[in-house]
ZAMARGU-4260 file (C-alpha; in steps of 0.2 Angstrom, whole numbers, plus 5000, padded with zeros to 4 digits):
<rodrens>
0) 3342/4697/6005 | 3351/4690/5991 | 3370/4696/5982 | 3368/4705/5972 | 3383/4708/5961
5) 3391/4725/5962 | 3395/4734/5944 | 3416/4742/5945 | 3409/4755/5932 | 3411/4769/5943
10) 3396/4779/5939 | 3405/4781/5920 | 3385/4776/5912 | 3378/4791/5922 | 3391/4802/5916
15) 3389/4795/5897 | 3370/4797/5897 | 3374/4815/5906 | 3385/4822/5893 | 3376/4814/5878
20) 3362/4825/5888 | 3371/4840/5889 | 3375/4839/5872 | 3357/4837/5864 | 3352/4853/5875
25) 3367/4862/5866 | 3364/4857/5847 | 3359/4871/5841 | 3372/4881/5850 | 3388/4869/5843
30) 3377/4869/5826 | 3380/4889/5825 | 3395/4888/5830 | 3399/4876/5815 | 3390/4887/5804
35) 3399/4902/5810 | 3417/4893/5809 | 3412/4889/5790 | 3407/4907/5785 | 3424/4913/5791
40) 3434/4900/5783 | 3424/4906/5767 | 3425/4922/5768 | 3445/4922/5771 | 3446/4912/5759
45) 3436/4923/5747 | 3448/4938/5754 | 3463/4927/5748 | 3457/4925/5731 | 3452/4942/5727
50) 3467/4950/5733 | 3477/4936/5721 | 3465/4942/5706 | 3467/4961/5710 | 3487/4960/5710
55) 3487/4949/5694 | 3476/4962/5687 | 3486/4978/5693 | 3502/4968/5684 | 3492/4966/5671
60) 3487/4986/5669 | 3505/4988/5674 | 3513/4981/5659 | 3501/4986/5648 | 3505/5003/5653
65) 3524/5000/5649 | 3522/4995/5634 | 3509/5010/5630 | 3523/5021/5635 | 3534/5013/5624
70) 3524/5013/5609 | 3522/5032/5613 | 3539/5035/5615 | 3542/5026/5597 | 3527/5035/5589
75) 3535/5051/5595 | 3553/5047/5586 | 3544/5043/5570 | 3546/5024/5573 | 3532/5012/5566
80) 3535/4998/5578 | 3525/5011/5589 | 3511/5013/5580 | 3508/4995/5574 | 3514/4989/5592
85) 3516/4970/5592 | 3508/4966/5576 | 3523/4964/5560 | 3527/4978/5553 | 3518/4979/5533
90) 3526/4983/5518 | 3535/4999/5519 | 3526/5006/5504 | 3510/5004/5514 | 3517/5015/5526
95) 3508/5033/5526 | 3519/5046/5519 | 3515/5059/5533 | 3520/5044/5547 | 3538/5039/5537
100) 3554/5044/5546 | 3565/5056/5538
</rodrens>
């Protein structure tokens, strides 16, 4: 018989070729599981962004409702800054006479 020359690799292609083996059986498994981490990541993410745009919006409605009361408040005493809000005030002769003070 002749010498033949012994490899030092331990076995480690058998192992390589057996995980690369193990992982074409599980493809589809590590596939939905990839697919399933994404739609999470997306749907917290979605979450995140509509709880951002419902608070700006409930600022929103929140100042506007301040400054409705305030305009009420000044329609009330007779002031026109209430009733013509944050546009300039017109000439005072185009005033109503029913909404003049005094």
């Amino acid at each position: 018989m002749g010498k033949r020359r012994q490899s030092n690799s331990d076995g480690a292609g058998l192992v390589i070729l057996v995980l690369i083996a193990v992982l074409w059986w599980l493809r589809w498994v590590i596939l939905t599981a990839a697919v399933i981490a994404l739609v999470v990541v997306l749907a917290r993410w979605s979450v995140r962004l509509y709880h951002a745009h419902r608070s700006a919006e409930r600022a929103r409605l929140r100042e506007i409702r301040q400054r409705a009361d305030i305009q009420n408040a000044q329609v009330l005493r007779g002031d026109p800054h209430g009733f013509y809000g944050r546009y300039p005030l017109p000439d005072p002769e185009l005033i109503p006479r029913w909404y003049r003070a005094g």
